[in-house]
N, CA, C and O atoms as a MOPAC input file, in Angstrom:
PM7 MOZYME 1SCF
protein

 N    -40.64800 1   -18.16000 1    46.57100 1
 C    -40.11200 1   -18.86400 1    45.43900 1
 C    -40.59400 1   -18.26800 1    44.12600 1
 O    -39.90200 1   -18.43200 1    43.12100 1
 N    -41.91700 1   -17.47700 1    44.05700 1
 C    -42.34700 1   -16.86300 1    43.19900 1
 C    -41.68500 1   -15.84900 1    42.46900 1
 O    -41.56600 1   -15.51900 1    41.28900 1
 N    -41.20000 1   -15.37700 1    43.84500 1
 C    -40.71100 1   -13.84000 1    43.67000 1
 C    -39.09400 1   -13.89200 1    42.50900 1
 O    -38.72600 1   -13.10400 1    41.63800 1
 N    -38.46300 1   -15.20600 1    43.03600 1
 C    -37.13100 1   -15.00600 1    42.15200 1
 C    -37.33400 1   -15.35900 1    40.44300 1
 O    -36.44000 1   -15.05000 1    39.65600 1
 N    -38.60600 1   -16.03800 1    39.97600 1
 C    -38.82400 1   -15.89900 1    38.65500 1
 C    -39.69400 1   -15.06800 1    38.03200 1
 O    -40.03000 1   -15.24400 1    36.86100 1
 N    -40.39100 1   -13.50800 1    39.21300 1
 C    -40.57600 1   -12.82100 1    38.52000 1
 C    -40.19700 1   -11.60800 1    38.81500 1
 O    -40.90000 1   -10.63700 1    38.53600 1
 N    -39.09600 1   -11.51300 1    39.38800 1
 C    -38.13700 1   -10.39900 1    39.64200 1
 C    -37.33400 1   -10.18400 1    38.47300 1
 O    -36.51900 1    -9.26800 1    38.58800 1
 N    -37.35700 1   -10.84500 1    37.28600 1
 C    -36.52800 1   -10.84000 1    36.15100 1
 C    -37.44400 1   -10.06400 1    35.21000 1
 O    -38.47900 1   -10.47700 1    34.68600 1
 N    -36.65400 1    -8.39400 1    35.04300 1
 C    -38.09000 1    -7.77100 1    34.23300 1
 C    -37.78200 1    -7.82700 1    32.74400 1
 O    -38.46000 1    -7.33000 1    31.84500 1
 N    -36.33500 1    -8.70500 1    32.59900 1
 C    -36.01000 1    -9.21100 1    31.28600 1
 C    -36.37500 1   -10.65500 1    30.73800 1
 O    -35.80500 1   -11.72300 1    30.96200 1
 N    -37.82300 1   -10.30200 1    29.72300 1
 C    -37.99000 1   -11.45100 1    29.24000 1
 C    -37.60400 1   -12.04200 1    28.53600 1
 O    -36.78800 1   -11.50400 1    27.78800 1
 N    -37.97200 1   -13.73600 1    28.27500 1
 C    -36.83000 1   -14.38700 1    27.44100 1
 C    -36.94000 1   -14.38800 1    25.89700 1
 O    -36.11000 1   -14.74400 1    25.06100 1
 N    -38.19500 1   -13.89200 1    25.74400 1
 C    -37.93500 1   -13.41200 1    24.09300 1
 C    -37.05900 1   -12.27900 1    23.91400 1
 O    -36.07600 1   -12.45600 1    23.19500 1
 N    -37.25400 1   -11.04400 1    24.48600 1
 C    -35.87800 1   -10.07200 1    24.58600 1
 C    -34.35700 1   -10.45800 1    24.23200 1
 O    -33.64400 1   -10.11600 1    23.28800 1
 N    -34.03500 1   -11.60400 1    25.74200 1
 C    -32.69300 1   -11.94400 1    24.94800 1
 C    -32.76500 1   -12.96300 1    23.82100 1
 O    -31.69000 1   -13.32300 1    23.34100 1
 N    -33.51600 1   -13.30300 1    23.49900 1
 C    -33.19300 1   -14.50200 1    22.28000 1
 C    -32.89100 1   -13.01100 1    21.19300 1
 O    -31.76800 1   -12.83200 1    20.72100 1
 N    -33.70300 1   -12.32800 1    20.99400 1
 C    -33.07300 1   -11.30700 1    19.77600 1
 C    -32.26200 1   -10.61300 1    20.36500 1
 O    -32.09300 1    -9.65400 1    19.61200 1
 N    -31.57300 1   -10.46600 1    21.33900 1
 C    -30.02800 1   -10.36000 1    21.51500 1
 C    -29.33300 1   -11.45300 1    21.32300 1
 O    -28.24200 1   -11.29800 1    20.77400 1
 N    -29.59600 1   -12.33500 1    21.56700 1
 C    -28.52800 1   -13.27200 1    21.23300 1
 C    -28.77800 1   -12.87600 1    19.19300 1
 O    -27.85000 1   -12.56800 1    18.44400 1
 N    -29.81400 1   -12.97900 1    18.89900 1
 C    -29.60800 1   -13.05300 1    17.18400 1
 C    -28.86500 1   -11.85600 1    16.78900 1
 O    -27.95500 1   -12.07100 1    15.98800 1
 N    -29.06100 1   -10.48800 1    17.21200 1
 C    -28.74900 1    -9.38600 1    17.03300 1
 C    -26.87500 1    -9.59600 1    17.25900 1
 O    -26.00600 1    -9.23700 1    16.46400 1
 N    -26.69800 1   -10.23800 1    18.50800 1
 C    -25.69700 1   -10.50500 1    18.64100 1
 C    -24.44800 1   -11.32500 1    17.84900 1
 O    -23.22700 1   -11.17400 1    17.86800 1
 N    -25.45500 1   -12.38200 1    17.05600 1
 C    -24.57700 1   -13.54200 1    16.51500 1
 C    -24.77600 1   -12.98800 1    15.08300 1
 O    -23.95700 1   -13.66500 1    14.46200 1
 N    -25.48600 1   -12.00200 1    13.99600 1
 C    -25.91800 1   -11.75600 1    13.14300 1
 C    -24.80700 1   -10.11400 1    13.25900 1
 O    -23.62200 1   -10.32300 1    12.99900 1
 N    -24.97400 1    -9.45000 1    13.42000 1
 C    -24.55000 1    -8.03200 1    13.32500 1
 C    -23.42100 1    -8.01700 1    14.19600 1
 O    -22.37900 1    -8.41100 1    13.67200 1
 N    -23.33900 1    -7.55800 1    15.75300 1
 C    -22.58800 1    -6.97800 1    16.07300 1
 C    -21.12800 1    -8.05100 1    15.63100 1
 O    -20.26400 1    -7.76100 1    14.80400 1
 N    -21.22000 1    -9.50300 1    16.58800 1
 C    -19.81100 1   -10.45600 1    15.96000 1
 C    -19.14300 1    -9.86900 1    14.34200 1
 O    -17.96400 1    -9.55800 1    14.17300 1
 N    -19.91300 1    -9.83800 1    13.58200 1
 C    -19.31100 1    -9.91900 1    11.79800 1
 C    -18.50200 1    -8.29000 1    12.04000 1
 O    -17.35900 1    -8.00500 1    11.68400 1
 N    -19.42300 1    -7.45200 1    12.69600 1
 C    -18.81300 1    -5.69600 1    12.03200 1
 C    -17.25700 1    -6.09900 1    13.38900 1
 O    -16.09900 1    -5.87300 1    13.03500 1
 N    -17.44100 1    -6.43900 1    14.23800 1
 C    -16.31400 1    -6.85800 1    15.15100 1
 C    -15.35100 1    -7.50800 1    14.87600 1
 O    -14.28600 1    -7.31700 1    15.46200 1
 N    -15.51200 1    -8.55600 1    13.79300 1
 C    -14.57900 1    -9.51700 1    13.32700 1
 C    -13.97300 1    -8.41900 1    11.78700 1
 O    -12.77000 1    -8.27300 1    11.56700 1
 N    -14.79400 1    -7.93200 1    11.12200 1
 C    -14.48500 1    -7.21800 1    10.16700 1
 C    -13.47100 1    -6.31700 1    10.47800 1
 O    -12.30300 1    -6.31200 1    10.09000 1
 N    -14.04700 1    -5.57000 1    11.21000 1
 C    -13.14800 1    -4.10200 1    11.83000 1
 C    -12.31300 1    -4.53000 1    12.23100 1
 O    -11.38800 1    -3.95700 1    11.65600 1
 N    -11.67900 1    -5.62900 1    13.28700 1
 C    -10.44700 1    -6.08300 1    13.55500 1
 C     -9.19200 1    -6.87300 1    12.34000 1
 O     -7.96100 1    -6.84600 1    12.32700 1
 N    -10.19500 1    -7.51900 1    11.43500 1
 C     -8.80000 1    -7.81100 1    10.37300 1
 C     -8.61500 1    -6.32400 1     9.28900 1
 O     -7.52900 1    -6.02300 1     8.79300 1
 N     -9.70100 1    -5.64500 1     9.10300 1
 C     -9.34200 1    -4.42500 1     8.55400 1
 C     -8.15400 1    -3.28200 1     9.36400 1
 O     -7.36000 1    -2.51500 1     8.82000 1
 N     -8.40800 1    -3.53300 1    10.89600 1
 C     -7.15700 1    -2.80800 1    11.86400 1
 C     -5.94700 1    -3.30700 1    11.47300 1
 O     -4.99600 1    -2.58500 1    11.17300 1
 N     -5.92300 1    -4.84200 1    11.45500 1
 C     -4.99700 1    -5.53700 1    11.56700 1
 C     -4.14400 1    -5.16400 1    10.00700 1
 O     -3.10000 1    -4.51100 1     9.98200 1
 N     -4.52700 1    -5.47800 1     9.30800 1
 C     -3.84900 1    -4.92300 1     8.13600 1
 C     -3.83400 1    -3.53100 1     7.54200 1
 O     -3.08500 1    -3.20100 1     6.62300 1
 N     -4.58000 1    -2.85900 1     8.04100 1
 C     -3.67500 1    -1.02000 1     8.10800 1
 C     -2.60600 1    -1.12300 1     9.06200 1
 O     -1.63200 1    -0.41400 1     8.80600 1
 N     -2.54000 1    -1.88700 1    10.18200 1
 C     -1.67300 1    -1.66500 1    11.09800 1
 C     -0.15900 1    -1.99800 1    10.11100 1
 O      0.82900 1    -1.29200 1     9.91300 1
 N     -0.46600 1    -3.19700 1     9.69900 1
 C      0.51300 1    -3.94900 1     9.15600 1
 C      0.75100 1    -3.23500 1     8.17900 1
 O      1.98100 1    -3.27800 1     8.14900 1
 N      0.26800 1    -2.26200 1     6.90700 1
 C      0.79900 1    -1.66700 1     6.32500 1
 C      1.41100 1    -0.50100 1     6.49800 1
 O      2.20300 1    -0.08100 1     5.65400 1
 N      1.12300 1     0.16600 1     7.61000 1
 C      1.73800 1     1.76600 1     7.69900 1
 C      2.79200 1     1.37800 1     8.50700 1
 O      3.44200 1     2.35700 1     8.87500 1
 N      3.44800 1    -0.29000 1     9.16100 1
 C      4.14900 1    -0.80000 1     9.70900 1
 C      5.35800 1    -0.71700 1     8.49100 1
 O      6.34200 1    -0.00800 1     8.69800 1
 N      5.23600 1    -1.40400 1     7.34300 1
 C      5.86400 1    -1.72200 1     6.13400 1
 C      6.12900 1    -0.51200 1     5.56900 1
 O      7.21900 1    -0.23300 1     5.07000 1
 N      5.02400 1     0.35500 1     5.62800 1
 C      5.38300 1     1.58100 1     5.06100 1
 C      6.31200 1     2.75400 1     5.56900 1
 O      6.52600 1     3.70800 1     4.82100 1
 N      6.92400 1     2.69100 1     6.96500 1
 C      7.13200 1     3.37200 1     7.65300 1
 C      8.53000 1     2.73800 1     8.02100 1
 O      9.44600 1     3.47400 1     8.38800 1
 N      8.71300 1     1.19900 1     7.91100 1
 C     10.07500 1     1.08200 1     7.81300 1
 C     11.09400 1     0.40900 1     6.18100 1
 O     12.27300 1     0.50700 1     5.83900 1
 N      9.89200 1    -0.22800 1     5.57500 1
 C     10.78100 1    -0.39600 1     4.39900 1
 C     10.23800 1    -0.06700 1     2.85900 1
 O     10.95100 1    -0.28500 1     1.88000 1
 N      9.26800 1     0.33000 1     2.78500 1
 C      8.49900 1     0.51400 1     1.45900 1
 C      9.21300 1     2.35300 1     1.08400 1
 O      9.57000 1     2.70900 1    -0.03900 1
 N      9.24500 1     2.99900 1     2.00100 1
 C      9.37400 1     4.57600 1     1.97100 1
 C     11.31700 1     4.22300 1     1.22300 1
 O     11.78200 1     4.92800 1     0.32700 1
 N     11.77100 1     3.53800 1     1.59400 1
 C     13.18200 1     3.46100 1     1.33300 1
 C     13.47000 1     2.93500 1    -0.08600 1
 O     14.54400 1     2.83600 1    -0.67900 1
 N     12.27500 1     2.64100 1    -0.45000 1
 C     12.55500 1     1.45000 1    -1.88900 1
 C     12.21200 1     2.86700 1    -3.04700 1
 O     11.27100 1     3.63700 1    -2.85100 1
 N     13.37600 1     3.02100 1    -4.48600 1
 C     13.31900 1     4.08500 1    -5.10500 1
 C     12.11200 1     3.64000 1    -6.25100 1
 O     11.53600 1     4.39200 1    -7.03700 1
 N     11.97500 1     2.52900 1    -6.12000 1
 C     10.67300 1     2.31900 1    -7.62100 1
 C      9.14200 1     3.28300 1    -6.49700 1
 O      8.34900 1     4.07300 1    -7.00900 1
 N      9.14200 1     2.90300 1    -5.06300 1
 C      8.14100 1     3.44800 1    -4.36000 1
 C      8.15700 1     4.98100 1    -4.38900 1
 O      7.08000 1     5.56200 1    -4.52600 1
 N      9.05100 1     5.53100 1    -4.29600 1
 C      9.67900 1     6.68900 1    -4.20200 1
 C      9.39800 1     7.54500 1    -5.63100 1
 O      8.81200 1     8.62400 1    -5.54300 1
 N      9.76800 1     7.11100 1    -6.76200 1
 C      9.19300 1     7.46200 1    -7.74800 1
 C      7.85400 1     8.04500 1    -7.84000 1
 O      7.49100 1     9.20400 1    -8.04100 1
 N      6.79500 1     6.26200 1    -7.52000 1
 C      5.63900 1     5.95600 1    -8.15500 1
 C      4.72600 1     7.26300 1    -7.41900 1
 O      3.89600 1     7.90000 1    -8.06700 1
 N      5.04300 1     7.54700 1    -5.91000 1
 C      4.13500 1     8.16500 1    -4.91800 1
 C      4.92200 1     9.82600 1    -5.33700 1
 O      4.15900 1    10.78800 1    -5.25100 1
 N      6.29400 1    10.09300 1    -5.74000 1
 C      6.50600 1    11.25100 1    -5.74200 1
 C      7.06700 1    12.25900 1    -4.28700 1
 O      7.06600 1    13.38100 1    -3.77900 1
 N      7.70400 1    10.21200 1    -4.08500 1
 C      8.52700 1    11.21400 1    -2.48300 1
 C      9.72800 1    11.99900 1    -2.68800 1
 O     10.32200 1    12.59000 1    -1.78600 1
 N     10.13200 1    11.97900 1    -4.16900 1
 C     11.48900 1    11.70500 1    -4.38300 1
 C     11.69300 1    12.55900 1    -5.64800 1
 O     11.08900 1    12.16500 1    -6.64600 1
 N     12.65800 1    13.97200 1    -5.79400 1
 C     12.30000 1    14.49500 1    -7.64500 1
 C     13.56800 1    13.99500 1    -7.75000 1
 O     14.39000 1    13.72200 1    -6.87600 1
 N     13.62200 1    13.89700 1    -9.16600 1
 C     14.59200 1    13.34300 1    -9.49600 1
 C     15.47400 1    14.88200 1    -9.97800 1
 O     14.87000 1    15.76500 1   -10.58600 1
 N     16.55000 1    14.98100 1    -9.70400 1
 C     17.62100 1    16.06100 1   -10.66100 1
 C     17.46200 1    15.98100 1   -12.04000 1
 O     17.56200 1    14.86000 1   -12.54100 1
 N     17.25200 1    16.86600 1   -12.70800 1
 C     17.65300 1    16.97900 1   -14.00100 1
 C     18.78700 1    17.15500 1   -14.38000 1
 O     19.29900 1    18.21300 1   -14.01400 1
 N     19.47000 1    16.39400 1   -15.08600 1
 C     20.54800 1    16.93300 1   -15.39900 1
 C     20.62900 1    16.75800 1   -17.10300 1
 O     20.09400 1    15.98200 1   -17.89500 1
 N     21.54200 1    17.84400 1   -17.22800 1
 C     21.90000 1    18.54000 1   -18.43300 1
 C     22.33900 1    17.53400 1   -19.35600 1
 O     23.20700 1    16.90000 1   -18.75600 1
 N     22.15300 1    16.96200 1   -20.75100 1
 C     22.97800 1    16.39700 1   -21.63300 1
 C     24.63500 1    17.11100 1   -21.81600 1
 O     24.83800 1    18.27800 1   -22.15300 1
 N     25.55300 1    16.23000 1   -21.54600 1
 C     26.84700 1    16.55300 1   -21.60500 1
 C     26.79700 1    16.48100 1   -23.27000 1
 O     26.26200 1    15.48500 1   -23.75800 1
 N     27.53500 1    17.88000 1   -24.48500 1
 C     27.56900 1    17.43000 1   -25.40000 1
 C     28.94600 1    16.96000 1   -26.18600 1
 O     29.07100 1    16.84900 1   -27.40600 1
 N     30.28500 1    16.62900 1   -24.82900 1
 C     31.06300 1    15.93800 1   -25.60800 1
 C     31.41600 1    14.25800 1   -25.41000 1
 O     32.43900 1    13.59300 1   -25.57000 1
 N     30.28500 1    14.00200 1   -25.05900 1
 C     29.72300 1    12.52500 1   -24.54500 1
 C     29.14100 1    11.67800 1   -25.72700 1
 O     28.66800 1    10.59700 1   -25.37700 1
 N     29.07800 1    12.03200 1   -27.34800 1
 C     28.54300 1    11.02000 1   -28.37000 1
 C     29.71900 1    10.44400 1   -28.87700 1
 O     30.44200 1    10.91600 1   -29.75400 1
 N     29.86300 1     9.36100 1   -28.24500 1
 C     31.11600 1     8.43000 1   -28.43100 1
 C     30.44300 1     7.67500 1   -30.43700 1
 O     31.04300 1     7.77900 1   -31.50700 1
 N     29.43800 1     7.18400 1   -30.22900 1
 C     29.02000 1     6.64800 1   -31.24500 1
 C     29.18500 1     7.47600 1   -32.74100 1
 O     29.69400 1     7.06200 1   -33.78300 1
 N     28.61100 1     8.69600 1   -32.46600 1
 C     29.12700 1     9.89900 1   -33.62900 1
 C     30.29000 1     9.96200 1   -33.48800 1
 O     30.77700 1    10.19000 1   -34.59500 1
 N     31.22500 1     9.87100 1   -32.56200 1
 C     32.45800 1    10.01300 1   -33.03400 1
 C     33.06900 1     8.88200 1   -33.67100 1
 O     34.01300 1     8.95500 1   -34.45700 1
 N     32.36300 1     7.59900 1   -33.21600 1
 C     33.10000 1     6.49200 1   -33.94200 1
 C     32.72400 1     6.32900 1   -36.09000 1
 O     33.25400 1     6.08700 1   -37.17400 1
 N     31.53900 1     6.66300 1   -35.46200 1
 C     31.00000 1     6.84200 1   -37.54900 1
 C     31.45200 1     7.94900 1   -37.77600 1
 O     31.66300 1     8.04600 1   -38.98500 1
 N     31.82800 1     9.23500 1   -37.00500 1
 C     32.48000 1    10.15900 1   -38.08400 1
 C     33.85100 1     9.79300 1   -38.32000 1
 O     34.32700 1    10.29000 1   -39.34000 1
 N     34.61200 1     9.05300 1   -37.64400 1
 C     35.99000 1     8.89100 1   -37.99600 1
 C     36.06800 1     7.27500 1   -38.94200 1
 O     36.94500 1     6.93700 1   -39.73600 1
 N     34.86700 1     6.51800 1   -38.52600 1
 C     34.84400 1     5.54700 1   -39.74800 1
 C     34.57500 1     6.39700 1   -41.27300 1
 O     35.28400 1     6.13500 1   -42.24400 1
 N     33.74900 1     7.17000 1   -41.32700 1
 C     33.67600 1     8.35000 1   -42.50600 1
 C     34.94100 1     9.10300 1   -43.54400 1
 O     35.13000 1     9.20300 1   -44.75700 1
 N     35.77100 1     9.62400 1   -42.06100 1
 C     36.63200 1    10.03100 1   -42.77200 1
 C     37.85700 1     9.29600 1   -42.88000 1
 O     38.78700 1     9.76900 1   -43.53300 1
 N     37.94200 1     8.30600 1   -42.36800 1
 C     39.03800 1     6.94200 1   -42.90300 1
 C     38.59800 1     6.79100 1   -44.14800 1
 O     39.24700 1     7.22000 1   -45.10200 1
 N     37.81200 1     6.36400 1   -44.24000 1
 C     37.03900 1     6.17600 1   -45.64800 1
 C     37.11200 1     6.70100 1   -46.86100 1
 O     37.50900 1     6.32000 1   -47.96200 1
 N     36.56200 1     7.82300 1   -46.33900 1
 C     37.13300 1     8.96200 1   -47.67800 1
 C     38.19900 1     9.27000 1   -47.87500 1
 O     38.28700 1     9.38100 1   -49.09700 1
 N     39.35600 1     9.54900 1   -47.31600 1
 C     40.36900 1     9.53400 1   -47.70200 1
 C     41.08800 1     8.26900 1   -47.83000 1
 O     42.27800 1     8.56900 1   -47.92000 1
 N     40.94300 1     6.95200 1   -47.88500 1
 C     41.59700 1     6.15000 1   -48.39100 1
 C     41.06700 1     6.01600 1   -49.77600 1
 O     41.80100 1     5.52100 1   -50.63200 1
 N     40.11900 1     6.32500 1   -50.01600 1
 C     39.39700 1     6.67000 1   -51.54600 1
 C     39.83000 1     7.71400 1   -52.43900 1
 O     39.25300 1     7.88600 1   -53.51300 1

């Protein structure tokens, strides 16, 4: 009867600082690291089916150049409207 309580060469102060070691450190970096997975997961999820498609995203990151295009120069509707208010003008004068 002796023998089965000292066949245990793990004493019980040992596990009590596993259990602390346990409930102090390893649980928190375990619980941490899993909602930190959880939401990279969830973003390269978003990113990979609808954020890459959106053009303000596309811009901001530089997935996307934009064309340059050329000023058309018979496109100033506005100069044409004040130059012909101009010369109505002057010649009704």
């Amino acid at each position: 009867m002796e023998s089965s309580s000292c066949s245990s060469s793990i004493s019980p102060t040992s596990l009590l600082y596993w259990n602390y070691f346990n409930l102090l450190f390893i649980r928190p970096v375990l619980a941490i690291s899993f909602a930190l997975s959880f939401i990279i997961l969830g973003w390269i999820l978003a990113w990979k089916l609808v954020l890459v498609h959106v053009p303000l995203i596309q811009e901001i990151f530089g997935l996307r150049k934009k064309p340059v295009k050329p000023k058309p120069t018979g496109l100033r509707r506005y100069s044409k409207i004040y130059k012909e208010i101009n010369t109505a003008k002057s010649i009704t004068e």
